[in-house]
C-alpha atoms as an extended CHARMM CRD file, in Angstrom:
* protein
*
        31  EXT
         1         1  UNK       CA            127.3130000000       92.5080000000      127.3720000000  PROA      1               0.0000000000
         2         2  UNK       CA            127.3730000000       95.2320000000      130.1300000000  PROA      2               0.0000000000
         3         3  UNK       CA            124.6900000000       97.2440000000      131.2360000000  PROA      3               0.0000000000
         4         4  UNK       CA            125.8180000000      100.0590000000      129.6640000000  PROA      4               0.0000000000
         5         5  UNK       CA            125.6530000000       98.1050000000      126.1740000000  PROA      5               0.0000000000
         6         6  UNK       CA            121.8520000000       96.4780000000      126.6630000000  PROA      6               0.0000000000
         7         7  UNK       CA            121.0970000000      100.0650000000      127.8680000000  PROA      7               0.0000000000
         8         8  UNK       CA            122.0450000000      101.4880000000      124.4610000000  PROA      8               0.0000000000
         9         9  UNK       CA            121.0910000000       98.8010000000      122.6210000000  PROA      9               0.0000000000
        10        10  UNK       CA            117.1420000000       99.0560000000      124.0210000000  PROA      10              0.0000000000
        11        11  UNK       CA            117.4130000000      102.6870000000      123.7630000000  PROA      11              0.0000000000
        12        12  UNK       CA            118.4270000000      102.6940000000      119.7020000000  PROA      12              0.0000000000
        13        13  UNK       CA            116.3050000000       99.6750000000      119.2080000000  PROA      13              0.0000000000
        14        14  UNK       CA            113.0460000000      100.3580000000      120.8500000000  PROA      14              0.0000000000
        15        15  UNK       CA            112.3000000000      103.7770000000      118.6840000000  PROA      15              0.0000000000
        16        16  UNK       CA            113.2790000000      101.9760000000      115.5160000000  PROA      16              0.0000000000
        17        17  UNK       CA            110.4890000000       99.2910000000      116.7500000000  PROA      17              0.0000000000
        18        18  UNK       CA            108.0160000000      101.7730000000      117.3100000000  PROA      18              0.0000000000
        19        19  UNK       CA            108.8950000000      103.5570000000      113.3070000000  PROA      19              0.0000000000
        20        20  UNK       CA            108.6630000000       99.6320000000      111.9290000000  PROA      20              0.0000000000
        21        21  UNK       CA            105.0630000000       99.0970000000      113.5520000000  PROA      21              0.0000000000
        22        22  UNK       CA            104.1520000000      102.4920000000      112.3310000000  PROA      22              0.0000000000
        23        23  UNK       CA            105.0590000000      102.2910000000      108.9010000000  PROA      23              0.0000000000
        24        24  UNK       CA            103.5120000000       98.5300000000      109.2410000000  PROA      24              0.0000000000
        25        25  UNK       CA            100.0450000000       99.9120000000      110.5930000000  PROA      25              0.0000000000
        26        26  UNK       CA            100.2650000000      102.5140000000      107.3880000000  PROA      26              0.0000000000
        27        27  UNK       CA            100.9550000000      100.4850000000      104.7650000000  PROA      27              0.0000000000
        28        28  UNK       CA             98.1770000000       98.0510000000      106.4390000000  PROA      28              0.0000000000
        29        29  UNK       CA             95.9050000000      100.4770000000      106.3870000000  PROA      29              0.0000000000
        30        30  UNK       CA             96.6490000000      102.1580000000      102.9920000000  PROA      30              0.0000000000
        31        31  UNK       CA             94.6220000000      100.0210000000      100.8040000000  PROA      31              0.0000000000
C-alpha cells in the first residue's frame, strides 16, 4: 500500500466513521 492508497483510503473512510457514530448517537438517543 502506497501513500497515495492509505491517503484515500483515510480520506473515504474517516467521513463514513463520523456518519456511523452519528447515526449510532441517534438511534441511541431516540428512545
Amino acid at each position: 500500500m502506497n501513500a497515495t492508497t492509505l491517503t484515500s483510503t483515510l480520506l473515504l473512510t474517516a467521513p463514513a466513521a463520523v456518519v456511523v457514530v452519528s447515526v449510532v448517537v441517534v438511534v441511541g438517543n431516540a428512545p
